[in-house]
C-alpha positions as CSV (number, residue, x, y, z in Angstrom):
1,X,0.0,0.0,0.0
2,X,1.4,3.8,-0.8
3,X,1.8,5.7,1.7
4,X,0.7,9.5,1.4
5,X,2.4,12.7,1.9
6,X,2.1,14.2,5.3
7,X,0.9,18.3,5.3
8,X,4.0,20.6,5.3
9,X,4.1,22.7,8.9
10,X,3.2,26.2,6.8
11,X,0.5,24.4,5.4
12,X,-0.9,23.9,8.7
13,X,-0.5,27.1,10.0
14,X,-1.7,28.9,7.0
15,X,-4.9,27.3,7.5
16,X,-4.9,27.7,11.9
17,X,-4.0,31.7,10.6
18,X,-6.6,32.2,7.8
19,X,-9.7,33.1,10.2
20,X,-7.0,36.0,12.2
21,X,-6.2,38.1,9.3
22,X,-9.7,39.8,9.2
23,X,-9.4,40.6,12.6
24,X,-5.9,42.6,12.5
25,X,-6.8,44.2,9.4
26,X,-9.2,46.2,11.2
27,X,-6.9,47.2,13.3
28,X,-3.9,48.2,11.2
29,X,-3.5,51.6,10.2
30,X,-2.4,51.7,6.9
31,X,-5.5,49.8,6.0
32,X,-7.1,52.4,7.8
33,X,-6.1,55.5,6.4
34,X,-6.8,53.9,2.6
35,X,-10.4,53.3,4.0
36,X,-11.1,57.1,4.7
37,X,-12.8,59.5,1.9
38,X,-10.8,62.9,0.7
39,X,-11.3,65.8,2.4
40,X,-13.1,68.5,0.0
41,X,-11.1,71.6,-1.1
42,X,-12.7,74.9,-0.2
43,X,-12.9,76.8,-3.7
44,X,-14.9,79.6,-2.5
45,X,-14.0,82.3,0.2
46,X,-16.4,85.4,1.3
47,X,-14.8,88.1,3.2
48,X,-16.5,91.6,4.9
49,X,-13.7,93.9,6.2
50,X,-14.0,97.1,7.6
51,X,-12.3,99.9,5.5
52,X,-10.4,103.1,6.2
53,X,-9.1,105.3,3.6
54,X,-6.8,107.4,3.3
55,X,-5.3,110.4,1.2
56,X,-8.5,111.9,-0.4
57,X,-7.4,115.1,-2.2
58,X,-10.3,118.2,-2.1
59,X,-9.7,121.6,-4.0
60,X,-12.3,124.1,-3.3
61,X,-12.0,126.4,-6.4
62,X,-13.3,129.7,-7.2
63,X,-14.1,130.2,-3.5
64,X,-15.0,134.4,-2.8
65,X,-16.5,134.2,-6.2
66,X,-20.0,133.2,-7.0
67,X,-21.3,134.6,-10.1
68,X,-23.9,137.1,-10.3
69,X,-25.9,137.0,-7.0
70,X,-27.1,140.8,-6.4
71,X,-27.2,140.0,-2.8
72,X,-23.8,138.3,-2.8
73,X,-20.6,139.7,-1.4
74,X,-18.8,141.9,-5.0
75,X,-21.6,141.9,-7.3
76,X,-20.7,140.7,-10.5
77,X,-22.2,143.3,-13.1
78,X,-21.8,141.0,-16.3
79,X,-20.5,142.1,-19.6
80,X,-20.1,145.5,-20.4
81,X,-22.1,145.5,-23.9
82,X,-25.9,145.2,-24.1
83,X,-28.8,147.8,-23.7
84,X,-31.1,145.6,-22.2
85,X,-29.5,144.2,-19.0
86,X,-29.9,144.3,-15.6
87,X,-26.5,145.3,-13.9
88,X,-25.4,144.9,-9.9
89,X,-23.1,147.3,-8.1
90,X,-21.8,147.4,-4.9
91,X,-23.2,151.4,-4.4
92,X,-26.1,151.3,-7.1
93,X,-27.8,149.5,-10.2
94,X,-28.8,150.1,-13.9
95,X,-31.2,147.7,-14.6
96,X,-34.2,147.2,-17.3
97,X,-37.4,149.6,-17.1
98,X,-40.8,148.5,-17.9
99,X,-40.2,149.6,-21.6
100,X,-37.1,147.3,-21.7
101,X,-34.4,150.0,-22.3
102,X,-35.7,150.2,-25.9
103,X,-34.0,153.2,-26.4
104,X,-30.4,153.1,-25.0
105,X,-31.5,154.7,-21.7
106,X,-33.2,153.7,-18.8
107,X,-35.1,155.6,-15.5
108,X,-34.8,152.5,-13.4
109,X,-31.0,153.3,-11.5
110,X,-29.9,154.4,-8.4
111,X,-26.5,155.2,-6.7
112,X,-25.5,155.6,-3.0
113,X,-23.2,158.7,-2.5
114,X,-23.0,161.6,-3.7
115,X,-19.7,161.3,-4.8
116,X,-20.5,158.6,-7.4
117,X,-21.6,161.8,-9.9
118,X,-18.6,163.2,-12.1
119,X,-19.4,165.9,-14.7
120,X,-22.4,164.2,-16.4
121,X,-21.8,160.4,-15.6
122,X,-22.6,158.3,-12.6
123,X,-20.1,155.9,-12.0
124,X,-21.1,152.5,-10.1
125,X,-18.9,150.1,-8.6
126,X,-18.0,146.7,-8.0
127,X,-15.4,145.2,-6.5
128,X,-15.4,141.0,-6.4
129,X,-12.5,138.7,-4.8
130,X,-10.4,137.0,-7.2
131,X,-11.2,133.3,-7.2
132,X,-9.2,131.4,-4.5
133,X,-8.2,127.9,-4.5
134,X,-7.8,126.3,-1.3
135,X,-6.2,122.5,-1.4
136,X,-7.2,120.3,1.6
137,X,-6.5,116.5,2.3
138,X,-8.4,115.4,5.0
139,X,-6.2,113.6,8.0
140,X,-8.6,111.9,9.5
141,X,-9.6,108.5,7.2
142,X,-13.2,108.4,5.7
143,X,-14.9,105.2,7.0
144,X,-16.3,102.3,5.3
145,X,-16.6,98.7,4.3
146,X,-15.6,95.8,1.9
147,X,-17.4,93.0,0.8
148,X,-14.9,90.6,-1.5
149,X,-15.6,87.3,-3.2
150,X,-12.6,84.2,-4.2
151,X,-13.3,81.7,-6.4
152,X,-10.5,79.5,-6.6
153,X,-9.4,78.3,-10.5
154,X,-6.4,76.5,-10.3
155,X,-3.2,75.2,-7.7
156,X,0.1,75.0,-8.4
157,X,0.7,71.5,-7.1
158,X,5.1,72.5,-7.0
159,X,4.7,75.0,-4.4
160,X,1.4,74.8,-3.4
161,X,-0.2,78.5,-4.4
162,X,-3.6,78.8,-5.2
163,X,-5.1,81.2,-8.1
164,X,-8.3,82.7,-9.2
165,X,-10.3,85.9,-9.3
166,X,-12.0,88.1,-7.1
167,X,-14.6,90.2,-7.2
168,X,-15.7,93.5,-4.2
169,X,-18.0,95.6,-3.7
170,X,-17.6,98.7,-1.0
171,X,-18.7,101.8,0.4
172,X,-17.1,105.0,1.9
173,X,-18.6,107.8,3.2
174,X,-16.6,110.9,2.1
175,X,-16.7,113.6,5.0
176,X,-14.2,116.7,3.8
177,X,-14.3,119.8,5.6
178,X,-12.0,123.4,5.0
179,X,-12.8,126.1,7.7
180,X,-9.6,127.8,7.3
181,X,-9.4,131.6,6.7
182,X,-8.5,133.0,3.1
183,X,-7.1,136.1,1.5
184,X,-6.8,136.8,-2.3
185,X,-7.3,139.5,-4.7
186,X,-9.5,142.3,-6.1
187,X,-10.7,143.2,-8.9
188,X,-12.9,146.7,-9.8
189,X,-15.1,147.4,-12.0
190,X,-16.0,151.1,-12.3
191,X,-19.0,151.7,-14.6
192,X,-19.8,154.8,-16.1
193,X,-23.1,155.7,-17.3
194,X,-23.8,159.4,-18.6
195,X,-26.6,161.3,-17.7
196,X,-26.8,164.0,-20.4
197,X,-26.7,167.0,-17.7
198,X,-29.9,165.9,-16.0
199,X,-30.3,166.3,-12.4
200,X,-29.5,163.4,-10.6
201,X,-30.4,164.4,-7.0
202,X,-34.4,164.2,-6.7
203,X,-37.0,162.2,-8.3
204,X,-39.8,162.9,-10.8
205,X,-42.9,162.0,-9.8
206,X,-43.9,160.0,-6.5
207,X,-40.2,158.5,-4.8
208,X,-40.1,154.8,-4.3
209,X,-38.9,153.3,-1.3
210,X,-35.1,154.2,-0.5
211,X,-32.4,152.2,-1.8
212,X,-30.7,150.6,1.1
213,X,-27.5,148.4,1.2
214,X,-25.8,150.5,4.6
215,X,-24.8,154.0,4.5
216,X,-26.6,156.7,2.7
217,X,-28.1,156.7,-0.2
218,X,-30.3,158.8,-3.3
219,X,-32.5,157.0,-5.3
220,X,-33.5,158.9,-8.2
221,X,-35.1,155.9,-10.9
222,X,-37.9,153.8,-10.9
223,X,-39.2,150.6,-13.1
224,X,-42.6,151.9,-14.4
225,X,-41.0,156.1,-14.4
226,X,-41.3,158.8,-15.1
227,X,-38.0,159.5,-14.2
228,X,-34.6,160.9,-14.9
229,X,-33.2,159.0,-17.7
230,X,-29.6,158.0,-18.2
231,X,-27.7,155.5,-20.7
232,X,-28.1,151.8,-19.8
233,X,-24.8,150.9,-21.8
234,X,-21.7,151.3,-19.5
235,X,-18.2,152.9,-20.2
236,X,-16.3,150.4,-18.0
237,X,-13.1,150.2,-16.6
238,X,-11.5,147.4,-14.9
239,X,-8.7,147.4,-12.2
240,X,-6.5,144.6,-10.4
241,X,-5.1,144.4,-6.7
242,X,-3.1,141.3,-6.1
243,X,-4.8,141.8,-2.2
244,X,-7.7,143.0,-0.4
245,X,-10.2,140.3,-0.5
246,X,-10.5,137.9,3.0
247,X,-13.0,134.9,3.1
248,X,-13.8,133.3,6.3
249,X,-16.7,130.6,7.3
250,X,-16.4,126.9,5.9
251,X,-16.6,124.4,2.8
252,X,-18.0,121.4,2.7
253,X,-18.1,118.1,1.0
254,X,-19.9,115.2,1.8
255,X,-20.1,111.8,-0.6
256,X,-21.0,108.3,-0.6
257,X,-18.5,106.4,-3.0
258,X,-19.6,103.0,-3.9
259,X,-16.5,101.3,-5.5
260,X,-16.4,98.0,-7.5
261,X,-13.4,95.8,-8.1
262,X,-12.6,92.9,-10.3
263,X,-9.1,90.7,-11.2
264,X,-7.3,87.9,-10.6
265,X,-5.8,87.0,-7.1
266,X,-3.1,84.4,-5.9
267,X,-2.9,82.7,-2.4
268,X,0.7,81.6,-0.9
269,X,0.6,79.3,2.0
270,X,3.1,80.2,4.8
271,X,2.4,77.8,6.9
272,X,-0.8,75.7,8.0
273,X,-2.2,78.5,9.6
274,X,-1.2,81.7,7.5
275,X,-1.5,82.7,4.1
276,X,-0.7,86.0,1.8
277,X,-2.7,87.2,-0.9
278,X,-2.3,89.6,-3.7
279,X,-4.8,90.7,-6.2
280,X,-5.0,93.5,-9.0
281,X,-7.0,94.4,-11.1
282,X,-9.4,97.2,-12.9
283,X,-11.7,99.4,-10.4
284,X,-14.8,101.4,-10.8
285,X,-16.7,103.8,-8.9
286,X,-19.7,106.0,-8.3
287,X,-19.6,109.0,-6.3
288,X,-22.6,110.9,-5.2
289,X,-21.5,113.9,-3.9
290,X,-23.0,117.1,-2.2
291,X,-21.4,120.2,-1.8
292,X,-22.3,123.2,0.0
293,X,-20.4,126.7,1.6
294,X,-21.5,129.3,4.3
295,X,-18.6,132.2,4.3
296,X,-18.4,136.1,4.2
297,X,-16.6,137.8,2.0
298,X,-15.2,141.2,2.8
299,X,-13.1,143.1,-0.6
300,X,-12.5,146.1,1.6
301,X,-15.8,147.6,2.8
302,X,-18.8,145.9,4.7
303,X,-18.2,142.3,4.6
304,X,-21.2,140.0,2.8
305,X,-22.4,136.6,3.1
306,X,-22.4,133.9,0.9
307,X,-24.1,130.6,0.8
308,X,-24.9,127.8,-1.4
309,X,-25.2,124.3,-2.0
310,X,-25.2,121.9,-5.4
311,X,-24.8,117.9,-5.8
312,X,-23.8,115.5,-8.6
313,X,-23.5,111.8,-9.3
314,X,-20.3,110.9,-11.5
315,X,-18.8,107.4,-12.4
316,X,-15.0,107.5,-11.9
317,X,-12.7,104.5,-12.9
318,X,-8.9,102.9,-12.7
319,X,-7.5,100.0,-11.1
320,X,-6.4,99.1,-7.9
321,X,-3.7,96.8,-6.0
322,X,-4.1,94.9,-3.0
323,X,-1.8,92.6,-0.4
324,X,-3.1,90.9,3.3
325,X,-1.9,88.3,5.0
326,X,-4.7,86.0,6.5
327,X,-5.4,83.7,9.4
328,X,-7.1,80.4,9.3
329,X,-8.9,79.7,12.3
330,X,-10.7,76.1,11.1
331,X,-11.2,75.0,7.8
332,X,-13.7,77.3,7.1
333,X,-13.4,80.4,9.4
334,X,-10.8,83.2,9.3
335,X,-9.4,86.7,9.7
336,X,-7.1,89.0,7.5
337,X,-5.5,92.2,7.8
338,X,-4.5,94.3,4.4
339,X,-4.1,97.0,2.2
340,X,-5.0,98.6,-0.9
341,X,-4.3,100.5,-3.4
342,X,-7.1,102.6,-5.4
343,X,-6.4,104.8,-8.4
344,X,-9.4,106.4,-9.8
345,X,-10.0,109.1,-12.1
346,X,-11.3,112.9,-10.7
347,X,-14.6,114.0,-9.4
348,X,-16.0,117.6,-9.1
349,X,-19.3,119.1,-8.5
350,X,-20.2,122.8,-7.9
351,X,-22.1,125.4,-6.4
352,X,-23.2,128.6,-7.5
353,X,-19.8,130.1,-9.2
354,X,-17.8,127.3,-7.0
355,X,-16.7,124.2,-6.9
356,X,-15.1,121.5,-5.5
357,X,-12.5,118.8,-7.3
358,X,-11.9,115.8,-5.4
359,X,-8.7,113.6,-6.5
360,X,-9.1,109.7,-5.8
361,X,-5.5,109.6,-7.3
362,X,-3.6,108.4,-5.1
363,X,-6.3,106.5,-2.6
364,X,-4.6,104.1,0.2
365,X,-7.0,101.8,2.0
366,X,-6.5,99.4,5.1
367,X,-9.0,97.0,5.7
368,X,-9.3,94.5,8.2
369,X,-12.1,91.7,8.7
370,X,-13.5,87.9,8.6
371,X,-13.7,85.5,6.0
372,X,-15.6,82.6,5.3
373,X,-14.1,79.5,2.8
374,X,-16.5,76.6,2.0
């Protein structure tokens, strides 16, 4: 009879093994690890930052002169030619009478002082302040806020930096204030309007009431007449001081500039925790803007007051840079501090005969705030 092969010892303990290996499988942490699903990658990050900025440029221009406001501080008289127009002075007028001056001559004047008569012609004056400019940038930062959106497009898988664009939207009210005291020039304007040898120093007919802007004064015209006439076209001239004019009281700008921003951006791990950021791209903006002034205005006499107000809504554009270093707290949570640059075109808006011309130029912005990655 043949005798049969007796089973190897690794046979055996292959098969006393075979129900074990299950059980340490479990337990081993290689096979572990291969068992867990990938964590997802955060592609989209929302951030809200508080904003201040910094290095808004105001020039308030043309301040002192408003244009032709007979109850303004140096009345403007307007041109020199024309029969039919109504003309301002700071010691009388020439203005239109109810038959419109049809005739080269008018009964509805006045002047102040006697003095104002030479020979046959009663000269009127007006003395205005040369416009001033006065530049102001604002010290204090103009307050706002910045909401920003990442949308992650792409990693470099070599050193780890993450790429995409970003899009913001923000808001920053625009608070610019000059109170500071001024001092320009003068310029005269000495009117002469003949009289043809009338008498100048009573009225024909019933008086009206006196003509009264301080001191004393004669009042020889009126609209409807009779009266004594006297040309309504001027023989004007025009003299310059380089001083003599001071404006005092305050200028005021106020805005709300809504900004929108849009380019690409690129995130650069430091560590697990920290991470830099820098974006660029093109900017927009709209500013609405209200401006408004309450000064007086002396050019040597009695001084006058002034006020006025005026708004506008402009778009102004550019492009902008930006840098901030952020912390993660989780995988979803975190905080940033950064800065920006803004670049955007000019702004002005006026009031009366003035304005104001705001420079966004050379705009630095630090923001600082919470983001949200999911």
């Amino acid at each position: 009879m043949k005798r049969q092969n007796a089973p190897r010892p690794w046979t055996l303990a292959a098969l006393l093994l075979a129900p074990v290996v299950p059980l340490l499988a479990e337990d081993a942490p290689v096979l572990r690890v291969k068992l867990e699903e990938p964590q997802p990658v955060n592609k989209n990050r929302f951030g809200l930052s508080y904003r201040m900025s910094f290095n808004m440029t105001a020039e308030f221009k043309n301040v002192g002169n408003v244009g032709r406001n007979p109850r303004g501080a140096g009345r403007d008289p307007g041109p020199a030619e024309g029969d039919a127009v109504d003309r301002f002075y700071d010691d009388g007028y020439n203005r239109v009478d109810i038959i419109g001056n049809n005739t080269g001559l008018t009964w509805f004047w006045a002047y102040k002082n006697p003095s104002q008569i030479v020979g046959d012609t009663v000269v009127m004056h007006s003395r205005t302040a040369t416009p001033i400019n006065s530049k102001t940038t604002d010290d204090d930062p103009q307050h706002g806020f910045e909401l920003t959106y990442n949308r992650e497009l792409g990693v470099c898988e070599k050193t780890g930096w993450r790429w995409g664009v970003e899009g913001a939207f923000g808001w920053t009210d625009v608070d610019i204030h000059d109170r500071r005291a001024l001092s320009g020039g003068v310029m005269e304007i000495a009117d002469g309007f003949p009289s043809g040898g009338i008498d100048t120093s009573h009225n024909i007919g019933n008086p009206p009431p006196p003509y009264s802007d301080g001191g004393p004064e004669l009042h020889p015209g009126t609209l409807e007449g009779p009266g004594p006439l006297i040309e309504s076209r001027p023989d004007r001239t025009v003299t310059r001081f380089a001083s003599g004019s001071q404006v005092t009281g305050s200028r005021n700008f106020d805005a709300n500039l809504w900004t929108y921003r849009l380019g690409p951006y690129i995130d650069m791990p430091i560590d697990d925790k920290w991470t830099f950021s820098f974006s660029a791209g093109a900017a927009i903006g709209v500013v609405e803007g209200d401006f408004s002034y309450r000064q007086a205005v002396s050019t040597g006499g009695t001084p006058r007051f002034q006020s006025g107000s005026g708004s506008s809504t402009d778009v102004v554009y550019g492009g902008y840079l930006a840098a901030m270093f952020r912390y993660a707290i989780d995988e979803h949570w975190g905080v940033f501090l950064g800065g920006q640059y803004l670049g955007l075109t000019s702004y002005e808006t006026k009031a009366d005969g003035q304005k104001v011309e705001l420079d966004f130029a050379r705009t630095a912005n630090a923001t600082m705030g919470v983001s949200f990655s999911f």
